[in-house]
C-alpha positions in Angstrom: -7.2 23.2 5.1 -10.4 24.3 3.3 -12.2 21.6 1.7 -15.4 21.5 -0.1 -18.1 20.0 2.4 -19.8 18.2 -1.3 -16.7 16.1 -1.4 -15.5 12.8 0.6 -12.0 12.5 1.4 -9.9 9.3 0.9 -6.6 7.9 2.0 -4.3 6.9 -0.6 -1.5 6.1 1.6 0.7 7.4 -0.4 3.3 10.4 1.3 5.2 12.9 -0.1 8.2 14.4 1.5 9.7 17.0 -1.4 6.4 18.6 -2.0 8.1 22.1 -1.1 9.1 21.9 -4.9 6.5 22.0 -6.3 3.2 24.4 -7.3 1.1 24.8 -4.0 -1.9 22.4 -3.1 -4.4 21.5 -3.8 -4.5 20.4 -7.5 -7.3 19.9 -8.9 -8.9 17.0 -11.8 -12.0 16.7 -12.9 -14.5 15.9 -10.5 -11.7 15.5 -8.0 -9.0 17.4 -6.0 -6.0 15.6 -4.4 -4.8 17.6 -0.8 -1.6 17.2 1.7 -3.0 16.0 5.0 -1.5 14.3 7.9 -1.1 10.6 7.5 -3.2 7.8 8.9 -0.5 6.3 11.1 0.3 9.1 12.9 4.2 7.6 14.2 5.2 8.0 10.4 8.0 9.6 11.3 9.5 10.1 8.0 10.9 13.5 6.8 12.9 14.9 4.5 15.5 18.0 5.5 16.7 20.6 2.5 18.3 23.6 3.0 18.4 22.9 7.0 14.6 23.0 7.1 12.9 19.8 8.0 9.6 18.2 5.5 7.6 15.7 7.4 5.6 13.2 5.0 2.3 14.7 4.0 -0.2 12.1 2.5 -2.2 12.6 -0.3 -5.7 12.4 0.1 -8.5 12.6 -2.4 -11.7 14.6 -2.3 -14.1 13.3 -4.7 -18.0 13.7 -5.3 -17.9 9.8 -4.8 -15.7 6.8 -4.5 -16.1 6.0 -8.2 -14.2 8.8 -9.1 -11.7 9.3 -6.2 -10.6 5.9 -7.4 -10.7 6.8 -10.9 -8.3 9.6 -9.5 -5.7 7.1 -8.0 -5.7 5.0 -10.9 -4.5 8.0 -12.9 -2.2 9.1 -10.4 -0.4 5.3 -10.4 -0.3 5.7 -13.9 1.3 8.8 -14.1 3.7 7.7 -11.7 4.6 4.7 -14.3 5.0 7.2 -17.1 7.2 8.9 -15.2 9.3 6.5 -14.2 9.3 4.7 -17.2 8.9 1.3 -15.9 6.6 -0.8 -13.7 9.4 -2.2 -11.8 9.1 -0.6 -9.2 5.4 -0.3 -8.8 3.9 -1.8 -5.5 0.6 -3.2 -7.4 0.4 -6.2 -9.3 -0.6 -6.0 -13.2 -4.3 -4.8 -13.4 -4.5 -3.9 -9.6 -6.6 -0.9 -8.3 -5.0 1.3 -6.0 -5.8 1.4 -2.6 -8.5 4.1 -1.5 -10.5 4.1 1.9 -12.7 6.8 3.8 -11.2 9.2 6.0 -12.4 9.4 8.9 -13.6 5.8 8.6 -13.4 2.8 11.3 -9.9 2.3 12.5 -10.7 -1.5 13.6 -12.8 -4.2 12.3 -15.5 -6.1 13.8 -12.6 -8.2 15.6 -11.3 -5.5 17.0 -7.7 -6.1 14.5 -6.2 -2.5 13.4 -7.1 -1.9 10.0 -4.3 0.4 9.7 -1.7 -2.7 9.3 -3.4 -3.9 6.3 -3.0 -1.0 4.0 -0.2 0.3 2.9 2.0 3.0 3.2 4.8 4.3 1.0 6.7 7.7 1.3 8.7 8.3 -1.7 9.7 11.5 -3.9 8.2 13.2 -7.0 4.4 12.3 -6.1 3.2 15.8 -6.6 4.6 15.5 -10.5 2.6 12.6 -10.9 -0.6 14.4 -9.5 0.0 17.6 -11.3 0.2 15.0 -14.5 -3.0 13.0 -13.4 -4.6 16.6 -12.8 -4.2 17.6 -16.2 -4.8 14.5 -18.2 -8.2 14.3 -16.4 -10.1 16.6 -18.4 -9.5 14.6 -22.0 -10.3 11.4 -21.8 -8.1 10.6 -24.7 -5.0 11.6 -22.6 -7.0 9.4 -19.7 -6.5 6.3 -21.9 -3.1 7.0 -23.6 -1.6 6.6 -19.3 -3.5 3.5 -19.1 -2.7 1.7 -22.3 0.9 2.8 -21.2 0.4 1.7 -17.8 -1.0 -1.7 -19.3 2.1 -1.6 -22.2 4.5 -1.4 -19.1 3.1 -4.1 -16.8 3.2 -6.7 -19.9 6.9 -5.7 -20.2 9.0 -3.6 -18.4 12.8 -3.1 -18.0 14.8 -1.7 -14.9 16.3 1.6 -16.0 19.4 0.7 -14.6 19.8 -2.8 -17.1 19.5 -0.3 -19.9 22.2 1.4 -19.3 25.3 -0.7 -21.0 27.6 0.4 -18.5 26.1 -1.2 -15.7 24.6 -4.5 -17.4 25.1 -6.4 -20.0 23.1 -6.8 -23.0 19.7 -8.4 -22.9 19.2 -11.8 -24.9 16.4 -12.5 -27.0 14.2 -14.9 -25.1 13.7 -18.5 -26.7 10.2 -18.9 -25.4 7.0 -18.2 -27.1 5.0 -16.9 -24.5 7.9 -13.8 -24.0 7.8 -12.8 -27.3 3.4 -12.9 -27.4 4.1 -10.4 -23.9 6.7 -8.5 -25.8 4.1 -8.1 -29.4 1.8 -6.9 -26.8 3.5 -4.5 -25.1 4.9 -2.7 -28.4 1.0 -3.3 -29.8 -0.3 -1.0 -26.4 2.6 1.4 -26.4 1.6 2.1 -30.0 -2.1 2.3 -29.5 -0.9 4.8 -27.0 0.7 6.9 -29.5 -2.6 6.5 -31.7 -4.8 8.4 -28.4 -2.7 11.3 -29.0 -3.3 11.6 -32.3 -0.1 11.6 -33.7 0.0 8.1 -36.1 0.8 8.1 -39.3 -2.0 9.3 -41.4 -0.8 7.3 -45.1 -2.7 5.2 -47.8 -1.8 3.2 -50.5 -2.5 5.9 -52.3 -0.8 8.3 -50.3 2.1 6.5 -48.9 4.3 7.5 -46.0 7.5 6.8 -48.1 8.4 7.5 -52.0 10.1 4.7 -53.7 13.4 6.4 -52.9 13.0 6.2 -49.0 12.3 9.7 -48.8 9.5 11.0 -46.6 6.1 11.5 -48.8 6.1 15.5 -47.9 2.4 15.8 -47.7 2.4 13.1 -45.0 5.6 14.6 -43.5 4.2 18.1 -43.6 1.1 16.7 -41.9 2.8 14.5 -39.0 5.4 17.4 -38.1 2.2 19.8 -37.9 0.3 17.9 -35.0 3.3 17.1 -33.4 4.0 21.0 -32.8 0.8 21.8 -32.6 0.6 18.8 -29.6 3.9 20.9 -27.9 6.5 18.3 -29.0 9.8 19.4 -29.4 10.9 18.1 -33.6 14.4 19.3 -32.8 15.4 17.0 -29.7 15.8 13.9 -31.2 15.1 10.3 -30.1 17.6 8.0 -28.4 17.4 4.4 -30.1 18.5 1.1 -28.7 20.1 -1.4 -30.8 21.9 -4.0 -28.7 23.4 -7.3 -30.1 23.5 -8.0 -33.8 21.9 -7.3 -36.8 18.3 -9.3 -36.5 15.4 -9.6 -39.2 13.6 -7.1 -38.6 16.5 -4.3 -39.2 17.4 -6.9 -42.3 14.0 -6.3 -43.6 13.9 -2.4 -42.5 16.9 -0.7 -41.0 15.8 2.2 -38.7 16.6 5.4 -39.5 19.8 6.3 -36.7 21.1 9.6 -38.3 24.0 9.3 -35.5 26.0 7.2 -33.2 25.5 7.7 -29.5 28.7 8.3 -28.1 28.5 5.0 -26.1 28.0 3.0 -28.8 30.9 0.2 -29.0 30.9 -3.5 -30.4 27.1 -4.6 -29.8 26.0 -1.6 -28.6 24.9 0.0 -31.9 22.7 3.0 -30.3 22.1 5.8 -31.6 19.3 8.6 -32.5 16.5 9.4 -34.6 14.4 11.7 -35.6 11.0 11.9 -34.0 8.8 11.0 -36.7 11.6 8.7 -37.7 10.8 6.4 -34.8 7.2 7.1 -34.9 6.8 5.5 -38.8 9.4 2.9 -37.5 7.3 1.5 -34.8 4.2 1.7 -36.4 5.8 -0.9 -39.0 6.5 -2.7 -36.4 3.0 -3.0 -34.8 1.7 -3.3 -37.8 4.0 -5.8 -39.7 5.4 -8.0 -36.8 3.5 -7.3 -33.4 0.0 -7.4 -34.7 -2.1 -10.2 -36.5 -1.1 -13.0 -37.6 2.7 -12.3 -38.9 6.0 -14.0 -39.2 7.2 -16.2 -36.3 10.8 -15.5 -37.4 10.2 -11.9 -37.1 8.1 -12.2 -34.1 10.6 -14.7 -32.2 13.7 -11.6 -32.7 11.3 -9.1 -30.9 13.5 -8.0 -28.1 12.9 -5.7 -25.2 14.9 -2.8 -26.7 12.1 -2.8 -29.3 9.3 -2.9 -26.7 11.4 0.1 -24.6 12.0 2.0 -28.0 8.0 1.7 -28.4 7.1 2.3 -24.7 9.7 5.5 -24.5 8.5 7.0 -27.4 5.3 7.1 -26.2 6.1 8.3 -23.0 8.0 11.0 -24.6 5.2 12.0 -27.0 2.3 11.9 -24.0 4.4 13.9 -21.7 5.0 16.3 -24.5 1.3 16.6 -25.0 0.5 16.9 -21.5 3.5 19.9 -21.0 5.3 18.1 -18.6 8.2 16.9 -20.9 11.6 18.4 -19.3 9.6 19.6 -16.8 11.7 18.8 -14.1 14.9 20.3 -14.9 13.2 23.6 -14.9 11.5 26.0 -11.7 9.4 23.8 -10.7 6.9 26.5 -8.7 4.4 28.4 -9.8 5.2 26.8 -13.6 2.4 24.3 -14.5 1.5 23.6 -18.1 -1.5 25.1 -19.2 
């Protein structure tokens, strides 16, 4: 493994086991580079076997100038892996946590003579290279470096387990009756949104250009102009946006009924979702920043908030960074020797 003799390598203790998938190591940030090596505890016997050949667990370890930036490194790389996933659920820090980073090379024992191994951790899990090739790239803009951590941040305030989304595995969601949920939930939406707002891709209106006519109709100059960066920022206008809207009716759809131009085909009894139009949703949940997450609004409006509106916000945010970045879809195609530019 050639490494560059101005760097110092660090353990992450994180391992990857399907990294034949992917583009070759090493991949390379700014001021950083992340490598496979062999991990600490060398009785990780961990592997993974595909096609009758066997993948032993590689760890990642970072080669930085200094520690300063190799953790700056790992704290894009955990929150790639959030954007990814789409949830902090399963995220092995707690809210606000630094990832783990030490010296390779470094004392294995204390001055007691305890193992340091057994107090850092180590988890071997899949897609790890995807969130490194995603951490790679967003290194070298800083705006994408604080659109993943206001999304990291939106998802640790309030996050959802995939699987309770899905209506035919859980039931519906209340609305929660306590205030302190709903302040989490404003939050969340208001740090999803100021997500969108890093990439550039808000709604640019005034009162005297507004963003809608007094028919409901998009204002075409501001239209023209949101639909221009988003193709110019590589997101896809024709795939449209899946929409949750669970239970009945509340004030806030009252007040402004998104914009669902169809039914998805799951949609039964209080399961009203549906899809939208990209800019669609983005206007939609800028009003709701703006009108009912932010400041100081209406308590009836703010008490309705539920977290289908906080996963509407944080998935459309998600989808509109990894769009930026190139890595939208980019797992159900070749995965080698195709990175985004």
């Amino acid at each position: 493994m050639k490494r560059n003799t101005n760097r110092v390598g660090f353990h992450t203790g994180l391992c990857s086991i399907d990294y034949f998938r992917y583009p070759k190591f090493p991949y390379r940030g700014k001021s950083w580079l992340i490598e496979l090596c062999q991990p600490e505890r060398g009785n990780n016997s961990t592997s993974l076997v595909q096609d009758k050949k066997t993948c032993p667990a590689r760890e990642l370890a970072i080669f930085a100038t200094d520690r300063e930036s190799a953790q700056r490194a790992a704290d894009l790389v955990h929150s790639s892996r959030l954007a990814l996933d789409g949830s902090n659920v399963m995220s092995h820090l707690d809210s606000g946590e630094h990832p783990q980073i030490w010296p390779m090379g470094g004392s294995k024992k204390n001055r007691f003579g305890d193992d340091l191994r057994m107090w850092r951790y180590q988890i071997t899990t899949v897609h790890l290279p995807l969130a490194c090739l995603v951490a790679a790239k967003a290194s070298f803009r800083l705006e994408y470096v604080y659109a993943l951590a206001k999304l990291r941040v939106s998802f640790e305030m309030a996050s959802v387990p995939l699987m309770d989304l899905d209506p035919a595995h859980a039931d519906n969601i209340p609305k929660s009756p306590f205030p302190e949920d709903h302040v989490r939930m404003a939050y969340a939406l208001i740090a999803a949104w100021s997500c969108v707002e890093e990439l550039g891709f808000e709604v640019r209106a005034s009162a005297q250009k507004p963003s809608k006519l007094s028919d409901g109709t998009w204002n075409p100059p501001v239209k023209a102009d949101l639909e221009k960066r988003l193709r110019k920022g590589g997101v896809d206008l024709a795939e449209p946006f899946p929409w949750n809207l669970r239970g009945p009716r509340t004030r806030i759809e009252r007040k402004r009924p998104p914009q669902v131009f169809t039914k998805a085909e799951w949609a039964r009894w209080n399961v009203r979702d549906g899809e939208m139009q990209v800019i669609d949703a983005i206007n939609y949940v800028s009003y709701m920043r703006s009108s009912i997450a932010a400041h100081k609004s209406d308590k009836q409006m703010v008490r309705v908030l539920s977290v289908y509106d906080v996963v509407n916000a944080q998935f459309l945010a998600r989808r509109l960074l990894l769009g930026r970045l190139g890595f939208w879809r980019y797992s159900s195609r070749p995965l080698r020797g195709n990175l985004p530019q």
